[in-house]
Structure formats: structure tokens, C-alpha cells
C-alpha positions as CSV (number, residue, x, y, z in Angstrom):
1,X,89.1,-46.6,219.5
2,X,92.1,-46.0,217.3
3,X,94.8,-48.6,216.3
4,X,97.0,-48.3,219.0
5,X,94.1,-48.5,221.0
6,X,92.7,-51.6,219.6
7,X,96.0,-53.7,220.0
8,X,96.5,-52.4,223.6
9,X,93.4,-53.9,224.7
10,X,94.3,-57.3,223.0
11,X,97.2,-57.3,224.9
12,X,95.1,-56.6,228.0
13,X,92.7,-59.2,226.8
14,X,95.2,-61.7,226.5
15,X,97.1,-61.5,229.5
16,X,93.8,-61.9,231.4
17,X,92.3,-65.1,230.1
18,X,95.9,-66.5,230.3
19,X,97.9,-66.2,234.1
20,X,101.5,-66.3,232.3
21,X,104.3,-68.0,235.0
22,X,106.0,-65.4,236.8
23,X,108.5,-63.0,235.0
24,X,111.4,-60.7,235.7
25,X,110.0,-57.4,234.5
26,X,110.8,-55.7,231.7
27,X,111.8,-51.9,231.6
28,X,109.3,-50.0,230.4
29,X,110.5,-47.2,227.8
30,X,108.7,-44.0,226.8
31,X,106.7,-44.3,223.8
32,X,107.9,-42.4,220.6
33,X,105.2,-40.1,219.3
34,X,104.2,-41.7,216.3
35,X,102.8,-39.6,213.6
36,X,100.7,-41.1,210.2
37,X,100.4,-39.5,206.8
38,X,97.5,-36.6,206.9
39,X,94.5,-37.1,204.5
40,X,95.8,-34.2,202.9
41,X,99.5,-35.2,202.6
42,X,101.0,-37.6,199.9
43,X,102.5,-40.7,200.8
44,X,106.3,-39.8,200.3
45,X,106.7,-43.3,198.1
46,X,104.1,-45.5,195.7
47,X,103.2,-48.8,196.8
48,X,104.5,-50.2,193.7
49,X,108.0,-48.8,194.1
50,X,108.3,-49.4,197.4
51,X,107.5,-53.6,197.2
52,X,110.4,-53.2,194.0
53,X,113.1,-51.8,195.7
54,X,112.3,-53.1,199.4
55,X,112.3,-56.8,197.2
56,X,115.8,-56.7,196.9
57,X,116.1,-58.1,200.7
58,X,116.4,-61.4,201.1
59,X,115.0,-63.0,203.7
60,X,114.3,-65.8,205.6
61,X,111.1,-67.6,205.6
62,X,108.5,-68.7,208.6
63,X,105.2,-70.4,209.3
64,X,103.6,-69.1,212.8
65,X,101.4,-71.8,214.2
66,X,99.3,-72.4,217.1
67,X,96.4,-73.7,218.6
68,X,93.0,-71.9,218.2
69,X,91.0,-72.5,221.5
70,X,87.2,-71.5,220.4
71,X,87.3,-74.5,217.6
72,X,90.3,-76.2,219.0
73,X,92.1,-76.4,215.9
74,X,95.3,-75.9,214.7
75,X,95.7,-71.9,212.9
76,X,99.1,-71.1,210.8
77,X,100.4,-68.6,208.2
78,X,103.5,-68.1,206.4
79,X,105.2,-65.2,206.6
80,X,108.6,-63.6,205.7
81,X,108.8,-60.5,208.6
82,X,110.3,-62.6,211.0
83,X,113.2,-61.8,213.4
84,X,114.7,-62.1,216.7
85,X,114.0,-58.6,219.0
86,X,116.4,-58.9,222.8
87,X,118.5,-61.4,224.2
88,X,117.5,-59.9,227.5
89,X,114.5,-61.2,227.8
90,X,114.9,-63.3,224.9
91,X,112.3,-62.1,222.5
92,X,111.4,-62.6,218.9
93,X,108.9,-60.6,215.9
94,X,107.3,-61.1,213.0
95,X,104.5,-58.5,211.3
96,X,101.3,-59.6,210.5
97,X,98.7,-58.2,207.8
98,X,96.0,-56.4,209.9
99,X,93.2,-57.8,207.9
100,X,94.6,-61.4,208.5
101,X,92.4,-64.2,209.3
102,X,94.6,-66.2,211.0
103,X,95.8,-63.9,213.4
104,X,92.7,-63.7,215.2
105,X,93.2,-67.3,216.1
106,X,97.0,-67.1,217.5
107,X,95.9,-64.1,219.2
108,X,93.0,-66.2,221.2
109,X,95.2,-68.8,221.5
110,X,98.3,-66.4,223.4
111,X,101.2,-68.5,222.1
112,X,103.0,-69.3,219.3
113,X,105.2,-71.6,217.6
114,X,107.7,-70.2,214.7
115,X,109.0,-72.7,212.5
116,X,112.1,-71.5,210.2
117,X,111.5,-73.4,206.9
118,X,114.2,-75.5,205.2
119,X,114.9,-74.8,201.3
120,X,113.4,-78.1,200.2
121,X,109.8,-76.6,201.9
122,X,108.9,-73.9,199.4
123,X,105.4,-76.0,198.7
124,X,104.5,-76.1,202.5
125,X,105.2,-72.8,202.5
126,X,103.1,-72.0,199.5
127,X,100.1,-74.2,201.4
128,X,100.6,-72.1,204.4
129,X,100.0,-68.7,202.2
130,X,96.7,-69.5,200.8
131,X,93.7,-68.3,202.4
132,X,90.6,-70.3,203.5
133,X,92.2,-73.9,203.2
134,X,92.9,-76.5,205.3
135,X,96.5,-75.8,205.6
136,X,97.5,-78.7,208.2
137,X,95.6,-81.7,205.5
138,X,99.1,-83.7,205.0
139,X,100.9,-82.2,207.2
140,X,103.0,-83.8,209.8
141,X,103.4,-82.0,213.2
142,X,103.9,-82.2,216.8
143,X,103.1,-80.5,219.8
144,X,105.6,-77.9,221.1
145,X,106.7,-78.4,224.5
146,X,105.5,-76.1,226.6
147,X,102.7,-73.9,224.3
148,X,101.4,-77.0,222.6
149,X,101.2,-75.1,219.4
150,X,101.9,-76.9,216.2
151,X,106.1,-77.7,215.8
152,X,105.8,-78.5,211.8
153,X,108.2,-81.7,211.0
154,X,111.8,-81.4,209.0
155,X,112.1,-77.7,209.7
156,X,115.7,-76.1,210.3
157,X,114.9,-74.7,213.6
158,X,111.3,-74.0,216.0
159,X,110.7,-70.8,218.3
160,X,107.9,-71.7,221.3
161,X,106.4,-68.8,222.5
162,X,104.0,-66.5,224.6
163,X,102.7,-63.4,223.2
164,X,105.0,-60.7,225.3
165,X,102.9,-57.3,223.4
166,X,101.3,-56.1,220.1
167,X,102.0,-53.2,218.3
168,X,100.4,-51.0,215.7
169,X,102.7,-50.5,212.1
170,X,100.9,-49.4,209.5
171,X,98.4,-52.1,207.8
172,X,100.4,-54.4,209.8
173,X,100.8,-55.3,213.6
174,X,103.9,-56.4,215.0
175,X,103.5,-58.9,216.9
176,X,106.5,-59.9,220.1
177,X,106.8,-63.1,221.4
178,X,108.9,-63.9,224.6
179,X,110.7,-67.4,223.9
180,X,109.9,-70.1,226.1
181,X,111.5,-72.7,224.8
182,X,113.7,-73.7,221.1
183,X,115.7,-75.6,219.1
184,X,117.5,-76.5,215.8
185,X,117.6,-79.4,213.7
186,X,120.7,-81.3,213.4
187,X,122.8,-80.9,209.9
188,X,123.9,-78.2,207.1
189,X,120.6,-77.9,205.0
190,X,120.0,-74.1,203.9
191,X,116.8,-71.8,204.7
192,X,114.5,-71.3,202.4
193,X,114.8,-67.4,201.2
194,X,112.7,-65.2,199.4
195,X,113.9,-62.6,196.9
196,X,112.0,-60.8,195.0
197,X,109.0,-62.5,194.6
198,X,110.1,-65.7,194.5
199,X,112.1,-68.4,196.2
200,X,115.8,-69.1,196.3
């Protein structure tokens, strides 16, 4: 089963462990044909030069939680490839690495929470990027309203979610969540940004 095939039947998976409420449907577009680079074809640009030049985006900065249902635990990850999709459904996206080992865990869980850091959280979000740690030891949280997942405390702003569909990019899936529910901290605190390779 190829990529596309693989996050296809996680979608399937997921919308059949998890009766989502009713929905207006959603036009359904054709798919582009997608085409990857031949084994005997050379990647047009380096993986070095590409992370250089693509740094010079600034961009905002998030930490995806949600409740893991096999060990009913609480799964996060920071990450940086966040951004809102349709305002018709309302939907949101953010990428995800495909060897991740926290996406495994919002994927079981079908929902999400985003939480948009503030610029004074550059060392939660430097918890939240490790790998293998408890990231939650210290942190304060509460439950979202209507997934349940994680809603991390003095954040600018919070996205609740359901997983809407998965896509295949690359080494990375992107990952679309229709919004359930959200809100914004009161106040005129920045974001925190990142810019090449480090926070602003």
C-alpha cells in the first residue's frame, strides 16, 4: 500500500471507531495527479539550501495536543506548519513529520487541540520538541470543551478540533482538522515566532 494509500485508510479507520455529529457535506474536488521525484531523477534543490532559504519565513508557533485512548494519556508536539485552511467549513492544518511518534497517538485519539503559543513560552515550546519525555510533567492544562484534549494554560489563543482528512506531502502528512469550537486570550501579548532557527 503506497502513501496515499496508507493515510486514506487512517482516515477510514478513524471515522469508524469515532460516529462524528452530523455535518453539512463538503464538496468533494477532483484529486490533482501528484507526481514524486524518479529514482533516477535529481531532486531539483539540496536539503540544506532549501531549510536556508525557506528559514527566512517567519512563522508562528503551535503545540497540537490530545488525548491518547490506548494508555489514556495526554500526547503533544510542537510544531511550526500550522495554519487556518476554509472558513466554509471552518477548517485548520498543520504538517506533521511522517516518522513522528506522537502523531500515532492524536490520530487514535481523532481530535485535536492547537494551542498558539505566547512569546514568553519559548521553553514550553522547547519541552514540547523533545522526543521520548514526559512533556506534560509541570504543565498546567485543562480540558477543551468539546474534544477533551489538552487546552495548555496562558496561551494566546486554542483551536478544538476533529480530524476532517489526512493527506500525503512528502516526509510529512498534512493533517486537517474541522474546528469545533475556539477562542482567544484576552490582552496585547505577541506570538512567539520562529525565524531561522531560532525564536523571536
Amino acid at each position: 500500500m503506497g502513501h496515499a494509500g496508507m493515510a486514506a485508510a487512517a482516515v477510514r479507520y478513524l471515522r469508524s471507531v469515532r460516529a462524528a455529529p452530523a455535518r453539512e457535506p463538503v464538496e468533494v474536488l477532483p484529486r490533482p495527479e501528484l507526481r514524486c521525484v524518479g529514482e533516477d531523477e535529481r531532486a531539483p534543490v539540496g536539503q540544506t539550501e532549501f531549510r536556508r532559504v525557506l528559514g527566512n519565513f517567519a512563522t508562528g508557533v503551535v503545540v497540537v495536543t490530545a488525548n491518547d485512548p490506548l494508555d489514556a494519556a495526554p500526547a503533544g508536539f510542537a510544531c511550526q506548519s500550522f495554519s487556518s485552511l476554509s472558513l466554509d467549513p471552518p477548517l485548520v492544518a498543520f504538517m506533521v513529520g511522517r516518522t513522528s511518534r506522537t502523531w500515532p497517538r492524536i490520530a487514535r485519539a481523532g481530535d485535536f487541540c492547537v494551542n498558539v503559543l505566547s512569546a514568553g513560552q519559548g521553553e514550553l515550546c522547547r519541552a514540547f520538541a523533545v522526543s521520548g519525555a514526559d512533556k506534560f510533567a509541570g504543565v498546567a492544562y485543562d480540558a477543551a470543551p468539546v474534544s477533551g484534549s489538552p487546552r495548555l494554560a496562558g496561551t494566546l489563543a486554542w483551536i478544538d478540533c476533529t480530524i476532517h482528512a489526512v493527506h500525503t506531502g512528502g516526509d510529512h502528512l498534512i493533517v486537517v482538522g474541522r474546528v469545533d469550537a475556539l477562542g482567544a486570550a484576552d490582552g496585547d501579548e505577541p506570538p512567539l515566532l520562529f525565524h531561522k532557527g531560532r525564536f523571536l
